[in-house]
C-alpha positions in Angstrom: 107.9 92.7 90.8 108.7 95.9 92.7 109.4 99.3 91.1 112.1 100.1 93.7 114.1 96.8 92.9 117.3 96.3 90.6 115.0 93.6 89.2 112.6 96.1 87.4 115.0 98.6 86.2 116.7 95.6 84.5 113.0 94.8 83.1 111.9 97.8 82.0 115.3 98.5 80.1 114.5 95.3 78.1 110.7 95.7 77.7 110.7 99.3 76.6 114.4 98.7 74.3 112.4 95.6 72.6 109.3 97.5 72.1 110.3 99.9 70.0 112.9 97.2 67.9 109.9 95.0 67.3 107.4 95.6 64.7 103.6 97.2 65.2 102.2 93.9 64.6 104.3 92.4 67.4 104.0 95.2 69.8 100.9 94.3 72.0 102.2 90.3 72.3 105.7 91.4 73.6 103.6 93.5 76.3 101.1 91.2 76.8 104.2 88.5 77.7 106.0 91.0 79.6 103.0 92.1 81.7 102.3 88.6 82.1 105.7 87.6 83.8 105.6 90.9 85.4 102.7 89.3 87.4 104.0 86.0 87.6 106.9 87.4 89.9 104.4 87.6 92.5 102.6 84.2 92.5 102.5 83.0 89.2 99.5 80.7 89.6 97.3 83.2 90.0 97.3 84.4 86.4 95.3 81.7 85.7 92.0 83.8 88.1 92.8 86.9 85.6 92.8 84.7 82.3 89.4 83.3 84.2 87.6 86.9 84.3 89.5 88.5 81.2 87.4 85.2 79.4 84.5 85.8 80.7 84.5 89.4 80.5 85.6 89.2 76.6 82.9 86.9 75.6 79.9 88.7 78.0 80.9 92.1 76.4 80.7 90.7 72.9 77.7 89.1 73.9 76.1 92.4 75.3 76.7 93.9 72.2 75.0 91.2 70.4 71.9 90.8 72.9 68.8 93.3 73.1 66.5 93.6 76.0 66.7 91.3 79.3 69.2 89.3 77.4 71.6 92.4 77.3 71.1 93.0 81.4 71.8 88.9 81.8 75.2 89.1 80.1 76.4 92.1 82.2 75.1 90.8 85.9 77.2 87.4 84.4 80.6 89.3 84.1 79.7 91.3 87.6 78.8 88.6 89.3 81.8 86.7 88.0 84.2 89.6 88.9 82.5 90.2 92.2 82.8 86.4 93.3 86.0 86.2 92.5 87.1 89.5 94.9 84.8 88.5 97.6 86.3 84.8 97.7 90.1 85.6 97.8 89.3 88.8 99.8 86.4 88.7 101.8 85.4 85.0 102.3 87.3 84.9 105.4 86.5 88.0 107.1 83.0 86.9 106.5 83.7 83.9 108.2 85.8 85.1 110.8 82.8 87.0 111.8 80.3 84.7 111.3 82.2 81.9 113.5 82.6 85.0 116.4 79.0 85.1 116.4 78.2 81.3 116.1 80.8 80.5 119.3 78.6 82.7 121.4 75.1 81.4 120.2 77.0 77.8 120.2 77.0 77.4 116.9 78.9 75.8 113.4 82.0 77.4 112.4 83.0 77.5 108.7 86.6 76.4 107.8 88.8 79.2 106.8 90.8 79.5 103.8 94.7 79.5 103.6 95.8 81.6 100.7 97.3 84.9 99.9 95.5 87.6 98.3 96.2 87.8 94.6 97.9 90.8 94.0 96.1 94.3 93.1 92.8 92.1 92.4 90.8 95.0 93.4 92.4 97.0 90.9 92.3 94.8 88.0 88.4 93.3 89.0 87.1 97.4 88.8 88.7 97.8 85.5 87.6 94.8 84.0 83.9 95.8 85.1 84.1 99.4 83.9 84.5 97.5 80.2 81.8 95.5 80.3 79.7 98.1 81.9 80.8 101.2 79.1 79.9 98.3 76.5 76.4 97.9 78.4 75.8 101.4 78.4 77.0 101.6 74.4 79.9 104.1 75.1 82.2 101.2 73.9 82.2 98.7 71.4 83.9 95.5 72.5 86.9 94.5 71.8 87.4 91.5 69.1 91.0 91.3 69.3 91.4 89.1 72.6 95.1 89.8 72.7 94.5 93.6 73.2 91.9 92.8 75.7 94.1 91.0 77.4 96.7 93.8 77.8 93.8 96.2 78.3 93.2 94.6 82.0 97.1 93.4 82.3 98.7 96.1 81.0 102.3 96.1 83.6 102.7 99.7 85.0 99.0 99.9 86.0 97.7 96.4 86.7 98.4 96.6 90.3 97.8 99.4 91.8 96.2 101.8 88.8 95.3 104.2 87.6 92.1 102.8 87.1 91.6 102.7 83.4 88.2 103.7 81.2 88.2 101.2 78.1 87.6 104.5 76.0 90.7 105.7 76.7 93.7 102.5 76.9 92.1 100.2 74.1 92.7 103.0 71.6 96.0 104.0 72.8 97.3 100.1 72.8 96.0 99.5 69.4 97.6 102.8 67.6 100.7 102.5 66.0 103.8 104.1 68.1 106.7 106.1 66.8 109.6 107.2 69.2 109.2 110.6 70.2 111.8 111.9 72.4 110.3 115.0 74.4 107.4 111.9 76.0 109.6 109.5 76.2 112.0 111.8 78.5 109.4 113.2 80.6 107.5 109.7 81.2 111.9 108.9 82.6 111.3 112.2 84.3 108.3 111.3 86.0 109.3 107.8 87.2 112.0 109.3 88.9 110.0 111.3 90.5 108.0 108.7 91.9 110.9 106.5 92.6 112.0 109.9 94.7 109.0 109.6 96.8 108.8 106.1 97.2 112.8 105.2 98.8 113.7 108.5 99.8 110.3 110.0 101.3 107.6 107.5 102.0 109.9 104.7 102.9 112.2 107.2 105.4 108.8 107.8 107.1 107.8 104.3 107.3 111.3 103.4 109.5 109.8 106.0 112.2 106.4 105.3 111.3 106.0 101.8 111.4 107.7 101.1 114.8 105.2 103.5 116.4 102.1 101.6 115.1 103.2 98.3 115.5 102.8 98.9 119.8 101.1 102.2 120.1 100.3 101.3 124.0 103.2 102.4 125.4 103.6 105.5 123.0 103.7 108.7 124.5 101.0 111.3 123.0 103.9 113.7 120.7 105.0 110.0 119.0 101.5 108.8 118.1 100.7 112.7 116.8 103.8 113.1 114.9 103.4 109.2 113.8 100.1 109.7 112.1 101.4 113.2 110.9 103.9 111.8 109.1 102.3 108.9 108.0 99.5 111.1 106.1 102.7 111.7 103.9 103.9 108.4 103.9 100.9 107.1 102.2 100.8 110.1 99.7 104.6 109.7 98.9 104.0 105.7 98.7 100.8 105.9 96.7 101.6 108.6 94.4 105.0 107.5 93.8 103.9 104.2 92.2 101.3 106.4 90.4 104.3 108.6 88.8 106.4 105.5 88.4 103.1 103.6 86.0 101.9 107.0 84.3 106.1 107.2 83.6 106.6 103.6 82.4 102.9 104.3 80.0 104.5 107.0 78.6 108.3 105.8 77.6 106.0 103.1 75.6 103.8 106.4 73.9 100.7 105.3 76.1 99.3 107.5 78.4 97.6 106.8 81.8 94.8 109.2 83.4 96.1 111.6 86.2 95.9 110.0 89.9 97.1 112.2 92.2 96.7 116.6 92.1 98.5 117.8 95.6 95.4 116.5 97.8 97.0 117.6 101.0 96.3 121.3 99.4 92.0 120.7 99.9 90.4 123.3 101.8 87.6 120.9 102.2 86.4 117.3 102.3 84.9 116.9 98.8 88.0 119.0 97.1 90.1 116.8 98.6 88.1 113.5 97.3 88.9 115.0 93.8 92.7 115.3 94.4 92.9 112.2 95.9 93.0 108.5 94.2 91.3 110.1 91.4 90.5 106.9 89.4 88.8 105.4 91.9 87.0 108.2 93.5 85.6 109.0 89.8 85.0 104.6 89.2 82.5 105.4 92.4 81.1 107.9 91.2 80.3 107.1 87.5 79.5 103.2 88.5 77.7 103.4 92.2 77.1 107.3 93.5 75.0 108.3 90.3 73.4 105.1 89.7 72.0 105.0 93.5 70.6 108.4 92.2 74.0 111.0 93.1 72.4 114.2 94.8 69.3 114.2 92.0 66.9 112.9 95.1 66.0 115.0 98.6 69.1 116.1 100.5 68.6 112.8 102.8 68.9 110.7 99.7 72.0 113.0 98.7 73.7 111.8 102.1 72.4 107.8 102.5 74.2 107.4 98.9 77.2 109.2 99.8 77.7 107.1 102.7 76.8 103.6 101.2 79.8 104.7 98.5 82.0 105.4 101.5 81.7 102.7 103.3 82.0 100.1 100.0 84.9 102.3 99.0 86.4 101.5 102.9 85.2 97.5 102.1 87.4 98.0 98.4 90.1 99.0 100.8 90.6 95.5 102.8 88.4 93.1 104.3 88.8 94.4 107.9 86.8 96.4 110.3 89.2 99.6 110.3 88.7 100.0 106.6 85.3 100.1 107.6 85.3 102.9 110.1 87.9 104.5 107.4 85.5 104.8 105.2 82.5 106.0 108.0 84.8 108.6 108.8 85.0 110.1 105.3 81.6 109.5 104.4 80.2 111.3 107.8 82.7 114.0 106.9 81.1 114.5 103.9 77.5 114.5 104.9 78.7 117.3 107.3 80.4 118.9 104.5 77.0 118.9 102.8 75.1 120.0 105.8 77.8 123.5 106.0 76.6 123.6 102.3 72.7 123.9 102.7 73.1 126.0 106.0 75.4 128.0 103.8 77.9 128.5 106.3 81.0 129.5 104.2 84.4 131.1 105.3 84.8 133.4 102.9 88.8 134.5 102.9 89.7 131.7 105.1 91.3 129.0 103.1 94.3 128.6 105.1 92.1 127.7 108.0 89.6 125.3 105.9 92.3 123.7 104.4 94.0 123.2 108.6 90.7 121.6 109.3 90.8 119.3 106.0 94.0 118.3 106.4 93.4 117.1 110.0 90.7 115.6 109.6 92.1 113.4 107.1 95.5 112.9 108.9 93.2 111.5 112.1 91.3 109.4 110.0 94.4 107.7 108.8 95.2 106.3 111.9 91.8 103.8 111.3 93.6 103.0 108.2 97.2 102.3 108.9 96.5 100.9 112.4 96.9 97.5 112.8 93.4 96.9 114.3 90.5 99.0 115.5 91.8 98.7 119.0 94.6 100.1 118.1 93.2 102.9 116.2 91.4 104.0 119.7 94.2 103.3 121.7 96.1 105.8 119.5 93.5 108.4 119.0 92.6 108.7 123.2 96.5 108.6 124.3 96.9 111.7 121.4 93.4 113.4 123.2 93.2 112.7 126.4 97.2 113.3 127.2 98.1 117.2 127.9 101.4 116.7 127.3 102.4 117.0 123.2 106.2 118.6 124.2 109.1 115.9 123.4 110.7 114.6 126.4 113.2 111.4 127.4 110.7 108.7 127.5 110.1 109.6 123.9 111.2 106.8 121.4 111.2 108.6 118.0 114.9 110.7 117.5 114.3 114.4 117.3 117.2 114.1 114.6 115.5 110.9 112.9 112.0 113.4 113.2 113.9 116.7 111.7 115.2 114.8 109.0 112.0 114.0 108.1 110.2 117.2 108.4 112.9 118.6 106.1 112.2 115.8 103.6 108.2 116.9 103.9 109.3 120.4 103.5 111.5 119.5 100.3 109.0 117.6 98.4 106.3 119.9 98.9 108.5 122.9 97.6 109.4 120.1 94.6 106.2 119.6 93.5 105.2 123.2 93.7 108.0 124.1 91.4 107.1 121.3 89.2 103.5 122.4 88.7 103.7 123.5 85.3 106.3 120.2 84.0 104.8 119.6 81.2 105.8 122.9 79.7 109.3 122.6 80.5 112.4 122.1 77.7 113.5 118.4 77.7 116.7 119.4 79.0 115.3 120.5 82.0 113.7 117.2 82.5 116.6 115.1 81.9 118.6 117.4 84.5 115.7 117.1 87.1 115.8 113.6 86.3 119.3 113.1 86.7 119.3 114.8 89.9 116.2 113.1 91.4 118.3 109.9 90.7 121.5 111.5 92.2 119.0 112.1 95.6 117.7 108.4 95.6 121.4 107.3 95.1 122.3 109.2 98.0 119.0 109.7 100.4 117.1 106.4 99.7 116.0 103.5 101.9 116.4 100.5 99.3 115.0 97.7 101.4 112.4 97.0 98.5 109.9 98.0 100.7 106.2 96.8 99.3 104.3 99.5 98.2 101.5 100.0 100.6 98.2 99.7 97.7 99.8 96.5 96.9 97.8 95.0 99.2 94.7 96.3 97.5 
């Protein structure tokens, strides 16, 4: 189900009016239901691989908790292992193969059959917050959780389950076992903030993707200002996309009294590779870090060591991404753009009272590394990236495709929603009848500006 359908609005009207009619005790079924048929909408058979882990998962953290020694480390490699096989089959089993039977054809060899099935929805999503449980029970920074129902909603819980925040037990068991009473000022702002999301979803991200998407699809015969202004605007097509859904879930938590971590902090405002890493996917970013930079040792080793981890978290995060070679190379870029942001560190080469032309740098950098990720192949990707450096000519002309009204539109969109979320910096401070007027006129500006084609959110796919 799609936050930017009819569908939804209709479901969260009767999910969140129910909620609050029903009593505590009922509470955490109605969402579990709800969240349930929420993912059923997609494929409904593939609940039954969630129920599968969520099993597992519950009986290997009580287990850990119960277990001392080897026995302890046994339980947890079980519930990896189990959540791992389960992502790697629906989502990597035939990339592996694909590759594998390219190498066997030359050398002569077997092929393996490949599988005909559709990625489960948000499985990455769902598999890393399932392991951080059973790895905060592990590390006895959470006790496990008896009541199986709650567990349950802690991994299915609807406005996160597919494309995050990526939850810490510590934080969402609590919150979905608390009692709730209605309180007005959270439940207007949570409103507040879906509308803001749902304002960069239909009326920024998905206005973007009508020029955007063309333009990728056959970047061969693309003139050099297309592809540039293509993967400019794209940079905020993902942001607008991503961070939408974000506002839209952290919203929908908090209209039911539960709140979700922050995902999102104006990335595009870095000044350098690492800062931006912190604004950016911020639930994921931190998942690494706690669960596989610090682990491999973080920058506690020689400088060398400091840089091999960094890159061996890049380029799993750019595997996390999708099983295909451009994720790859996605992630190679950002991890050799952090090495060298280590390297200016140790050589202490710093400019002092020049932000504004770090933060150019940054945000270029990342905007040109997009193209790996939105491209549809690595091919592509190169294709795009020589025709933008090796042509001289970046000044519209008529052999170019994209509209210079379709492109102003959009760079006064861009221009709009930056200014918006300046101004809405300090939200959390502001009178509720502020947010219900932002609100209402957020809505107005989706009524009026938006694309409703119930265009999948991009991280779906993740």
């Amino acid at each position: 189900m799609l936050f930017n359908s009819l569908l939804f609005l209709f479901f969260f009207i009767v999910v969140t009016s129910l909620y609050y009619l029903l009593p505590q005790r009922f509470r955490w079924m109605w969402l579990l239901l709800s969240s349930c048929y929420f993912y059923m909408y997609f494929k409904p058979e593939y609940i039954l691989i969630i129920f599968f882990t969520i099993i597992v998962d519950y009986l290997a953290a009580i287990m850990i908790d119960g277990a001392t020694g080897r026995n302890k480390k046994i339980f947890l490699i079980i519930s990896l292992v189990t959540n791992i096989g389960v992502l790697c089959y629906f989502k990597y089993f035939n990339f592996i193969a694909g590759n594998f039977n390219l190498l066997s054809e030359r050398l002569h060899g077997p092929a393996l059959p490949l599988l005909s099935m559709v990625l489960p929805i948000g499985l990455s999503f769902h598999t890393f917050q399932a392991m951080s449980y059973t790895i905060e029970v592990y590390r006895g920074n959470q006790k496990p959780e008896r009541h199986f129902g709650i567990y349950s909603l802690y991994v299915m819980f609807y406005p996160q389950m597919v494309a995050g925040p990526i939850e810490r037990p510590q934080q969402l068991l609590p919150q979905l076992k608390k009692e709730k009473i209605f309180d007005k000022k959270t439940f207007y702002t949570g409103i507040f903030l879906m509308m803001l999301g749902l304002f960069k979803k239909v009326v920024v991200a998905d206005r973007l993707g009508i020029l955007t998407d063309p333009i990728f699809s056959s970047p061969a015969h693309r003139s050099a200002t297309d592809l540039l202004t293509a993967t400019y605007f794209f940079s905020f097509q993902i942001y607008c996309d991503f961070s939408g859904y974000t506002d839209i879930a952290i919203g929908a938590g908090m209209t039911l009294g539960i709140k979700l971590m922050q995902n999102f902090n104006m990335p595009y405002l870095a000044s350098n590779i690492a800062e931006f890493w912190k604004r950016w996917h911020i639930s994921l970013s931190t998942w690494f870090r706690d669960y596989l930079y610090i682990p491999l040792g973080g920058s506690r080793g020689n400088f060398l060591r400091t840089c091999i981890n960094l890159m061996v978290v890049f380029l799993i995060s750019g595997l996390w991404h999708g099983a295909n070679w451009k994720y790859l190379i996605w992630g190679l870029i950002h991890g050799c753009l952090l090495v060298g942001y280590q390297i200016f560190k140790k050589l202490k080469w710093n400019l002092k009272g020049y932000r504004w032309l770090k933060w150019l740098i940054t945000f270029n950098l990342v905007s040109l590394a997009w193209v790996f990720f939105r491209a549809n192949s690595v091919s592509d990707a190169m294709v795009i990236l020589s025709r933008i450096f090796s042509s001289g000519q970046l000044a519209y002309s008529a052999g170019d495709i994209l509209p210079l009204k379709g492109v102003y539109y959009c760079v006064i969109l861009i221009a709009g929603l930056i200014w918006l979320e300046w101004s809405l910096r300090g939200v959390s401070t502001f009178k509720t009848s502020k947010k219900v007027f932002i609100a209402l006129a957020l809505g107005l500006a989706c009524y009026l500006l938006g694309v409703f084609n119930e265009a999948q959110f991009i991280y779906f796919q993740f």
